[in-house]
VMD Tcl script that builds the backbone (N, CA, C; Angstrom):
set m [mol new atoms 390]
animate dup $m
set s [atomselect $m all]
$s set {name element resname resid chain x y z} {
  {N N UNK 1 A -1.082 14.945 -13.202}
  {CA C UNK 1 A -0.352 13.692 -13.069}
  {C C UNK 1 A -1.307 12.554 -13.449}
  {N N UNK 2 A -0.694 11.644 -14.219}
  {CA C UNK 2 A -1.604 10.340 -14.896}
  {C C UNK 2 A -1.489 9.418 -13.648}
  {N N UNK 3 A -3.618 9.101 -13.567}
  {CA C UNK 3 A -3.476 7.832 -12.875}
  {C C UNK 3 A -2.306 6.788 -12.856}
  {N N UNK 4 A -2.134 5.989 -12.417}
  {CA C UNK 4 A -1.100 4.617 -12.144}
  {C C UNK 4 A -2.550 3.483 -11.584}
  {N N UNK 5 A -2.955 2.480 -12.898}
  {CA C UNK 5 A -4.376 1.502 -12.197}
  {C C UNK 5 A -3.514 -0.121 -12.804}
  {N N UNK 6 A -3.341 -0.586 -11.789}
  {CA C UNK 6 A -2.810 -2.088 -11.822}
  {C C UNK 6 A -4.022 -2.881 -12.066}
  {N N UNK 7 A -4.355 -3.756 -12.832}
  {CA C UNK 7 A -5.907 -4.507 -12.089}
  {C C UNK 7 A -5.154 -5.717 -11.488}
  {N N UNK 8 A -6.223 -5.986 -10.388}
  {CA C UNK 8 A -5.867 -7.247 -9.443}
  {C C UNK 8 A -5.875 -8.560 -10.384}
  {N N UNK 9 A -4.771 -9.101 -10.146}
  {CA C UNK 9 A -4.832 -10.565 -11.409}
  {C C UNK 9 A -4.731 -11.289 -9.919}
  {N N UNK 10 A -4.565 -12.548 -9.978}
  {CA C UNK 10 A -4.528 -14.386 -9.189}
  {C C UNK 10 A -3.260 -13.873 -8.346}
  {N N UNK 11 A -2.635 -13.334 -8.918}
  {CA C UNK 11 A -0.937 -13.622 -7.969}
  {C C UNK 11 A -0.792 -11.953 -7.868}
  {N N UNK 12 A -1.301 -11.035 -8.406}
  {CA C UNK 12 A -0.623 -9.536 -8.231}
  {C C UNK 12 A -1.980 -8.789 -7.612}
  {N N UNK 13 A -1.299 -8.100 -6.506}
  {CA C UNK 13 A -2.115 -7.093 -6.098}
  {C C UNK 13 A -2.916 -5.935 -7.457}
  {N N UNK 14 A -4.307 -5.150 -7.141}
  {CA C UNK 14 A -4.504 -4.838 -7.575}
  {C C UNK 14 A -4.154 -3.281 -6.861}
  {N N UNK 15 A -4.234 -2.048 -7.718}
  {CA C UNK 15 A -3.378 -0.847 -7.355}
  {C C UNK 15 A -4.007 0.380 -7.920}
  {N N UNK 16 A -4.345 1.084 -7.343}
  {CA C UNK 16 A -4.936 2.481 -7.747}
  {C C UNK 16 A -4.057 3.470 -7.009}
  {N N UNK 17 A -3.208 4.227 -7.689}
  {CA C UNK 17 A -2.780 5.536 -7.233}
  {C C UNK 17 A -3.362 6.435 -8.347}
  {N N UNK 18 A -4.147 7.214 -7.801}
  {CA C UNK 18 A -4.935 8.348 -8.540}
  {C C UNK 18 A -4.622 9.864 -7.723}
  {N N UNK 19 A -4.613 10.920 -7.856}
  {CA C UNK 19 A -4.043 11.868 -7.453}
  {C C UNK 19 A -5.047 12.747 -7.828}
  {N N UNK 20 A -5.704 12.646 -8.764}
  {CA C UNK 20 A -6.382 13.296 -8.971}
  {C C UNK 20 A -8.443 13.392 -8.335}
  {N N UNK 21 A -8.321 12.325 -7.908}
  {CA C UNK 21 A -9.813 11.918 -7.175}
  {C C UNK 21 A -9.121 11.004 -5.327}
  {N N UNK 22 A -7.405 11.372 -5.246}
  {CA C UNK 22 A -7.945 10.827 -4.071}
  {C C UNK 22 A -7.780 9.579 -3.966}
  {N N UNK 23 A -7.259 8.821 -3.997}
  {CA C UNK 23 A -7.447 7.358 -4.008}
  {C C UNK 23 A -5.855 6.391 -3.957}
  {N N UNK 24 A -5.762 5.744 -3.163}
  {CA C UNK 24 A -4.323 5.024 -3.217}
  {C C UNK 24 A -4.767 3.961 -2.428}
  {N N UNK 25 A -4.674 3.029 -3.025}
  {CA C UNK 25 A -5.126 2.112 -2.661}
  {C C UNK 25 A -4.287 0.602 -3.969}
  {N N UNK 26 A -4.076 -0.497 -2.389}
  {CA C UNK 26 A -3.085 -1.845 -2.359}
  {C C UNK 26 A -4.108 -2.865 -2.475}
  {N N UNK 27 A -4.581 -4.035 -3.233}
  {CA C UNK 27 A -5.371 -4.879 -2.431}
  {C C UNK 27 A -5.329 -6.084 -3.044}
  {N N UNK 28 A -5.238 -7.512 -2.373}
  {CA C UNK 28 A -5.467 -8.552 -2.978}
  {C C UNK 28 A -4.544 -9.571 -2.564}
  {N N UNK 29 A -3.638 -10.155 -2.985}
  {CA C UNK 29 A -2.323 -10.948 -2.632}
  {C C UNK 29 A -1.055 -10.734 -3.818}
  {N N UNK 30 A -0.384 -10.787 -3.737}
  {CA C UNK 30 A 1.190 -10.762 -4.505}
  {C C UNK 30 A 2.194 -11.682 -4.001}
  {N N UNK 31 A 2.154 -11.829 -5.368}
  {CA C UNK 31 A 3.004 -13.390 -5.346}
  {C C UNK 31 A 3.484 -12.942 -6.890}
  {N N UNK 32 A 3.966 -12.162 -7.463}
  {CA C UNK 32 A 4.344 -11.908 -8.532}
  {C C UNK 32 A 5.505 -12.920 -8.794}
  {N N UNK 33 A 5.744 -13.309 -10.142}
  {CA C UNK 33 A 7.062 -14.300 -10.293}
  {C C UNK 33 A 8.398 -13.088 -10.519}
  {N N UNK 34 A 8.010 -11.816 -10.888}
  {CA C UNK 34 A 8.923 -10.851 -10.862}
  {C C UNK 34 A 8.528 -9.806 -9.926}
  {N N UNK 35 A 8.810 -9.679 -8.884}
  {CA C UNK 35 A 8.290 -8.730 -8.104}
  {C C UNK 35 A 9.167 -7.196 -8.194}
  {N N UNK 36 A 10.021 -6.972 -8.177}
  {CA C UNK 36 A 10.848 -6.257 -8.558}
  {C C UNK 36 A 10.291 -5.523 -10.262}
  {N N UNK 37 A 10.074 -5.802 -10.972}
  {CA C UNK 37 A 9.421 -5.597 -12.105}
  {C C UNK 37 A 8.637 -4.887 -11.934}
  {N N UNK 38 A 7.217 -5.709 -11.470}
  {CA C UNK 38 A 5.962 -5.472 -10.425}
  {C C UNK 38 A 5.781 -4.172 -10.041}
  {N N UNK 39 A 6.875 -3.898 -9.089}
  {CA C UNK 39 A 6.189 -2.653 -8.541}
  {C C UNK 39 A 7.431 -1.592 -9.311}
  {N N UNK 40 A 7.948 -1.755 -10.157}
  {CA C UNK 40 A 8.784 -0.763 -10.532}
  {C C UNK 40 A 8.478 0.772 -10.831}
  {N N UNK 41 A 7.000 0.466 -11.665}
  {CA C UNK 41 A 5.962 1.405 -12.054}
  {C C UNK 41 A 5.313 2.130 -10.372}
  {N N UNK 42 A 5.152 1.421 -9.976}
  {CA C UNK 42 A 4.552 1.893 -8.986}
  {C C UNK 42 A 5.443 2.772 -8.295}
  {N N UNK 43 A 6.688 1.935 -7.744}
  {CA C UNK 43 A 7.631 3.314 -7.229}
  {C C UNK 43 A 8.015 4.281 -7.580}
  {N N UNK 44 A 7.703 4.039 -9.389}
  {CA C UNK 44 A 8.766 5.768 -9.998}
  {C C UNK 44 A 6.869 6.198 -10.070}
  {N N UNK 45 A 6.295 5.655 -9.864}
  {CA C UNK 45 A 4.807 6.991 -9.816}
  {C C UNK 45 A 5.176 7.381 -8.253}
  {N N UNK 46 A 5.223 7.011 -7.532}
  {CA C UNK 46 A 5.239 7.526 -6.178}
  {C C UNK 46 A 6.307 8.249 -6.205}
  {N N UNK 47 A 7.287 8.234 -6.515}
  {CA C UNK 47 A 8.935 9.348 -6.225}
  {C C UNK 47 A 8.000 10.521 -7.226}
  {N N UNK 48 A 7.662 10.784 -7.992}
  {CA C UNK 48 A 6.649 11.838 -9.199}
  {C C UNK 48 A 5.510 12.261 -7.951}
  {N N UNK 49 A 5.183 11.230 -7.598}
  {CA C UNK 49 A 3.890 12.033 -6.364}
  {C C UNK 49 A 4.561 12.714 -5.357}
  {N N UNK 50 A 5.747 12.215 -5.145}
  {CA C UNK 50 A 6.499 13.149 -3.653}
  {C C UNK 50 A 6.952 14.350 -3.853}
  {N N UNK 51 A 7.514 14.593 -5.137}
  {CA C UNK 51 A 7.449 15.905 -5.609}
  {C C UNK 51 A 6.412 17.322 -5.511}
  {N N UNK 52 A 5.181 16.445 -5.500}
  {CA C UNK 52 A 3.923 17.355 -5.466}
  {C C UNK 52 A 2.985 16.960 -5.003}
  {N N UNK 53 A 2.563 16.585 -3.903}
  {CA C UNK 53 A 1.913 15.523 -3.272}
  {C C UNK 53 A 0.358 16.256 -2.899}
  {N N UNK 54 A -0.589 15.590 -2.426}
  {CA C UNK 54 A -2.021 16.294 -1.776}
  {C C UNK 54 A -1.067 16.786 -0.746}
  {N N UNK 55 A -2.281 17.889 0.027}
  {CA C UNK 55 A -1.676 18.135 1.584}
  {C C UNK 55 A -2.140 16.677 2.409}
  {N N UNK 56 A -3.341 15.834 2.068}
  {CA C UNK 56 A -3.297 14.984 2.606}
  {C C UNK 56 A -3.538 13.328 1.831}
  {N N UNK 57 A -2.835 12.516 2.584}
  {CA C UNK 57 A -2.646 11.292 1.462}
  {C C UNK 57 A -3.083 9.915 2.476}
  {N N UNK 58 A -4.096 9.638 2.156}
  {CA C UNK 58 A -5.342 8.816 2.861}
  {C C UNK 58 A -4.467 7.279 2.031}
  {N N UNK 59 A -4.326 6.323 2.886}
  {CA C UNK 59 A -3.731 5.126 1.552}
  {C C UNK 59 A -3.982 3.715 2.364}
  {N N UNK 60 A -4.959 3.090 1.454}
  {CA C UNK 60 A -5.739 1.751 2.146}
  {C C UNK 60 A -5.177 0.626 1.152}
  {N N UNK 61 A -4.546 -0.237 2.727}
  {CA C UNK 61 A -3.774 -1.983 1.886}
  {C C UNK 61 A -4.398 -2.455 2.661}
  {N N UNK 62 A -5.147 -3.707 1.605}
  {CA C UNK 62 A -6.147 -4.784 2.171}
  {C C UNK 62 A -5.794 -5.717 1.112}
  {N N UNK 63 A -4.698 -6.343 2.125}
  {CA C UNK 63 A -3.940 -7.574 1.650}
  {C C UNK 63 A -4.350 -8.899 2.184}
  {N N UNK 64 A -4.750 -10.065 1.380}
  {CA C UNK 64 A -4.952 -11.290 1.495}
  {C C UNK 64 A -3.420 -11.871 1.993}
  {N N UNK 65 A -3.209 -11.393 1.327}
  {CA C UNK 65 A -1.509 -12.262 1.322}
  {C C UNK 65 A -0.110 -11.681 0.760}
  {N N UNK 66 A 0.800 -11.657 0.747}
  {CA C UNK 66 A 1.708 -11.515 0.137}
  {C C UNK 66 A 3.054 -12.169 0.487}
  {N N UNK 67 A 3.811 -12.488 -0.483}
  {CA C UNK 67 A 5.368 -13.682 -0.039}
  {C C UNK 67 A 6.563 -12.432 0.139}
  {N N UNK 68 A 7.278 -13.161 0.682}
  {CA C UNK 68 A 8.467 -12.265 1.231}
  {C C UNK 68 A 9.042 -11.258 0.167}
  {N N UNK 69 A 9.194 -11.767 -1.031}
  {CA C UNK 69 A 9.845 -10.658 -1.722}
  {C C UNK 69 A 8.624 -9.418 -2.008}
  {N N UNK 70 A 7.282 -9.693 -1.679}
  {CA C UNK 70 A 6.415 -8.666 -1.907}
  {C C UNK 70 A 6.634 -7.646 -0.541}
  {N N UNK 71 A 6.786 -8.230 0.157}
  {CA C UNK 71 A 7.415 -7.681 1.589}
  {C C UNK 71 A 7.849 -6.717 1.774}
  {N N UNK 72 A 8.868 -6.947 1.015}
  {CA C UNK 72 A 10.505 -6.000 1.057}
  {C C UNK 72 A 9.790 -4.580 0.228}
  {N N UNK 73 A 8.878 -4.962 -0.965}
  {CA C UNK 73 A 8.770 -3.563 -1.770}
  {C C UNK 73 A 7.310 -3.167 -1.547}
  {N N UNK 74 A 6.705 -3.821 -0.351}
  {CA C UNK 74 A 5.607 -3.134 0.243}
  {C C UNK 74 A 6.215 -1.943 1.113}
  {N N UNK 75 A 7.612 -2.545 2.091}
  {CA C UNK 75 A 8.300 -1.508 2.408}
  {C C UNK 75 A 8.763 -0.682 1.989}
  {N N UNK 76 A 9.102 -0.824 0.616}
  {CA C UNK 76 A 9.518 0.680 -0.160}
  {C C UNK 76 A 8.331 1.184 -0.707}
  {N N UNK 77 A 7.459 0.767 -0.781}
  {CA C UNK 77 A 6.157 1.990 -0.963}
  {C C UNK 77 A 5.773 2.478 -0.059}
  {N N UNK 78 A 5.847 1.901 1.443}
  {CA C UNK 78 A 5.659 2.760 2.666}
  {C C UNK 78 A 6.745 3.431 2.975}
  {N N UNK 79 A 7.842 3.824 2.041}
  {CA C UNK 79 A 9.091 4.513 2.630}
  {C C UNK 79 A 8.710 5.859 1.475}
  {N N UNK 80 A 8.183 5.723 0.292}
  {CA C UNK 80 A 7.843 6.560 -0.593}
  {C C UNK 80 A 6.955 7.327 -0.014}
  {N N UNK 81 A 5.444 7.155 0.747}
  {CA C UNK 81 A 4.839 7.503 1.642}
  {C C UNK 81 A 5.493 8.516 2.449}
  {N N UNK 82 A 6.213 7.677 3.057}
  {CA C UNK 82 A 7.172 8.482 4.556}
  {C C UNK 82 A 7.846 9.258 4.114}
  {N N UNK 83 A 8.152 9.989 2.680}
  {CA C UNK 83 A 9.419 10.838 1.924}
  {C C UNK 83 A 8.123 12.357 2.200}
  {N N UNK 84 A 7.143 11.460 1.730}
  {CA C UNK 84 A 6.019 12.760 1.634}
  {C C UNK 84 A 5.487 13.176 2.924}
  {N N UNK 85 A 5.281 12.447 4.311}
  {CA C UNK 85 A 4.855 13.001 5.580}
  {C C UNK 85 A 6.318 13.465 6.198}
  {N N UNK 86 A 7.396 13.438 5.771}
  {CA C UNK 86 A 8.753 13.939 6.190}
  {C C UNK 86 A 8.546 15.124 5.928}
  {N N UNK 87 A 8.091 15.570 4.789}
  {CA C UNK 87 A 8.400 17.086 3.792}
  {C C UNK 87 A 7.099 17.802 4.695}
  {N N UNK 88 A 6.301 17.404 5.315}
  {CA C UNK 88 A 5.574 17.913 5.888}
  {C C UNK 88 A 3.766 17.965 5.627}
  {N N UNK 89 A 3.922 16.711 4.984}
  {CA C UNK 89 A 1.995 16.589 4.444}
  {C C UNK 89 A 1.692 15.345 5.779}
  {N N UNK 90 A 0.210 15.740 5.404}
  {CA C UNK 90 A -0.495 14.942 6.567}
  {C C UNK 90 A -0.194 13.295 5.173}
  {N N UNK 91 A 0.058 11.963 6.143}
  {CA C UNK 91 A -0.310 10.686 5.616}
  {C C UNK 91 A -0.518 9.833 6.698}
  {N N UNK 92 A -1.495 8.967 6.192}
  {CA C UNK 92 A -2.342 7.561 6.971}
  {C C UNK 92 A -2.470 6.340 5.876}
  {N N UNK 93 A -1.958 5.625 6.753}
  {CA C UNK 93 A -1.845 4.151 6.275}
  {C C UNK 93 A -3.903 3.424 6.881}
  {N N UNK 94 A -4.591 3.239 6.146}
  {CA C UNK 94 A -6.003 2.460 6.485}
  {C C UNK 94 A -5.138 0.680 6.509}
  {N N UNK 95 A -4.893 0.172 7.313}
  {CA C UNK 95 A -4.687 -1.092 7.335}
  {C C UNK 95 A -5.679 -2.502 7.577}
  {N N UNK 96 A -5.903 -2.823 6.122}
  {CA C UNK 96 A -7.286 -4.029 6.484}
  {C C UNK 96 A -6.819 -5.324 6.589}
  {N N UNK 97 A -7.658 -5.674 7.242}
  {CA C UNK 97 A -7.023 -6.980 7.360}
  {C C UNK 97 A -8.560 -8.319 7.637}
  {N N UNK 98 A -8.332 -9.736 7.520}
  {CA C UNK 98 A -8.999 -10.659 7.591}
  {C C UNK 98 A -9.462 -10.745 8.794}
  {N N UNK 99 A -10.875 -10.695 9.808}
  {CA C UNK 99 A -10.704 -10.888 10.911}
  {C C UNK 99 A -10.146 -12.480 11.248}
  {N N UNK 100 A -9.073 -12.468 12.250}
  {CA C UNK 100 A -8.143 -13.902 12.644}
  {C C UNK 100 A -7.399 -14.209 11.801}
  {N N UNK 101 A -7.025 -12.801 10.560}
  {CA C UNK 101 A -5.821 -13.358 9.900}
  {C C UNK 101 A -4.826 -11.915 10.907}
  {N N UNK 102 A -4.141 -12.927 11.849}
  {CA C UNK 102 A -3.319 -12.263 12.741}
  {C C UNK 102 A -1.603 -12.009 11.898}
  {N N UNK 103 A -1.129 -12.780 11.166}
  {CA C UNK 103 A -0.165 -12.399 10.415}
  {C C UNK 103 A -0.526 -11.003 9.729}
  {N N UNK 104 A -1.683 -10.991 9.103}
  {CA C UNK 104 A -1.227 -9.625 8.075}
  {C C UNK 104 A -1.825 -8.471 9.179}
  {N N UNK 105 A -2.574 -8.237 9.844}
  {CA C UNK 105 A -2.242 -7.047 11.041}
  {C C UNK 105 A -0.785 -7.377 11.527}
  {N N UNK 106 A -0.223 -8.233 11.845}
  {CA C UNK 106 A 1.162 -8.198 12.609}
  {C C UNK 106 A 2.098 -7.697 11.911}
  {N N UNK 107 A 2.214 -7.755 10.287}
  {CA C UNK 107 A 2.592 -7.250 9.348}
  {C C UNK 107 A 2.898 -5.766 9.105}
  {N N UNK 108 A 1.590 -5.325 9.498}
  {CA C UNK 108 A 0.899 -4.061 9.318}
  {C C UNK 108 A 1.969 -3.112 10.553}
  {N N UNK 109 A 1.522 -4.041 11.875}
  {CA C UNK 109 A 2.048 -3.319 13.037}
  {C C UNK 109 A 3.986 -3.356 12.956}
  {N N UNK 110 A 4.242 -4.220 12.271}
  {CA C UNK 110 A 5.884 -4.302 12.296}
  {C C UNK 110 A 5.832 -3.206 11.058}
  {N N UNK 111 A 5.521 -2.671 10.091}
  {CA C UNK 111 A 5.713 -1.825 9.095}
  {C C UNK 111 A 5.655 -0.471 9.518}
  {N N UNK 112 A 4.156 -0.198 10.589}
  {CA C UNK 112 A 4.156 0.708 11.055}
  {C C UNK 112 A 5.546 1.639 11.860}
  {N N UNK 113 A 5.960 0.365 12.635}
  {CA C UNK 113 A 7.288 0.604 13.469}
  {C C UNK 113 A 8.265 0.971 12.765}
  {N N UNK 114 A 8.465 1.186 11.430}
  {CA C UNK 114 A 9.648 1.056 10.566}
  {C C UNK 114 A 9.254 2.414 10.121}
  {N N UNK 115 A 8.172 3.501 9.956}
  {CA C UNK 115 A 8.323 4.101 9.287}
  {C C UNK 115 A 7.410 5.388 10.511}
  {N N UNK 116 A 7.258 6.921 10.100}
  {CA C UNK 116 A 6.554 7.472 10.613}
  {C C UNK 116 A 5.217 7.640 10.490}
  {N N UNK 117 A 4.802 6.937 9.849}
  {CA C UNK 117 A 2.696 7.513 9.234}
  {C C UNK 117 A 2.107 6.472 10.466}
  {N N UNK 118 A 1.367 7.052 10.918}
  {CA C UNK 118 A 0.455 6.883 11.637}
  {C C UNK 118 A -0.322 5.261 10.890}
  {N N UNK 119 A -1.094 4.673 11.446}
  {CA C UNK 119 A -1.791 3.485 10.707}
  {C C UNK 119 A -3.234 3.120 11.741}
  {N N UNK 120 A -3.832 3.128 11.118}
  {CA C UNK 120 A -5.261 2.458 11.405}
  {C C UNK 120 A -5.711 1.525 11.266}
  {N N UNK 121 A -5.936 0.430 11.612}
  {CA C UNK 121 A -6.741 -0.565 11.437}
  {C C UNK 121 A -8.259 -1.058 11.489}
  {N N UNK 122 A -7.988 -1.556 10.734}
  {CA C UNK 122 A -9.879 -2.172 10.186}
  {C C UNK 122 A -9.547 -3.657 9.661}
  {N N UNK 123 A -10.514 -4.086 10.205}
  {CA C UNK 123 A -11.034 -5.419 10.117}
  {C C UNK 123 A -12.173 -6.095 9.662}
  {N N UNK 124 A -12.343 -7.076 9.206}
  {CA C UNK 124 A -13.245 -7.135 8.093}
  {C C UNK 124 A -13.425 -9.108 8.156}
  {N N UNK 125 A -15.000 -8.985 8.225}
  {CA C UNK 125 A -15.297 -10.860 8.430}
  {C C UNK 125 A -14.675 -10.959 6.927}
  {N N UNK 126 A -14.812 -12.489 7.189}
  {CA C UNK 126 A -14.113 -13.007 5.887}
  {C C UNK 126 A -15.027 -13.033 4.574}
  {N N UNK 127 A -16.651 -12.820 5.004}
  {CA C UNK 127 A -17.313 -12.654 3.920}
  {C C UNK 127 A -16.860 -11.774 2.764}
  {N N UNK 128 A -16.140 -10.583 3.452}
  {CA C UNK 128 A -15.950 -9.002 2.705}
  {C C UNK 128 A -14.900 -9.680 1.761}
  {N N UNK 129 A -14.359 -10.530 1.885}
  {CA C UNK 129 A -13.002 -10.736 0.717}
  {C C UNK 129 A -13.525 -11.896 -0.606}
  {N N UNK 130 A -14.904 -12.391 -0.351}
  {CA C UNK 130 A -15.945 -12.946 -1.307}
  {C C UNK 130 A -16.267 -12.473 -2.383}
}
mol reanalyze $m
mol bondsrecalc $m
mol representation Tube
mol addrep $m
């Protein structure tokens, strides 16, 4: 299965789903002017990963920011996630966040509630986002 590598631009998260080394990983802020567009790629790679997934799927979002419509299809990549710990593979959400940016852990913890994967949190001074 072919990597899926977004690079992080000003307004779009940057995105590594790799399958082959391991790696899934969200990070940056999204504010896309088409968000829907945006992650279109990303969801039909993930419905292709649920098909044949690792036994285990390690997946770190370390989000600055993101606006409501990034919201909605952060939730459908954590529902793509949840298709694959349904079928019976181990998955973990690594959830980073700004230390005292209490919105995006609160984020984190209302997403968690919505879906079954387990989530972890980590926190990080604000130097680390420098």
């Amino acid at each position: 299965m072919n990597s899926l590598i977004i690079e992080k631009g000003n307004n779009t998260f940057g995105i590594t789903l790799d399958k082959e080394n391991k790696i899934f990983l969200f990070e940056g802020r999204s504010l896309p002017e088409n968000t829907v567009a945006f992650f279109q790629p990303v969801l039909e790679w993930l419905a292709k990963y649920a098909q044949s997934p690792e036994d285990e799927t390690i997946v770190n979002m370390d989000f600055i920011y993101f606006n409501t419509s990034s919201a909605k299809l952060i939730l459908d990549v954590l529902n793509e996630f949840d298709k694959v710990k349904k079928a019976g593979n181990k998955v973990k959400i690594i959830w980073h966040y700004m230390e005292e940016d209490f919105d995006i852990k609160e984020a984190g913890q209302e997403y968690e509630s919505m879906v079954s994967i387990p989530f972890e949190y980590v926190m990080h001074p604000e130097s680390y986002y420098d």
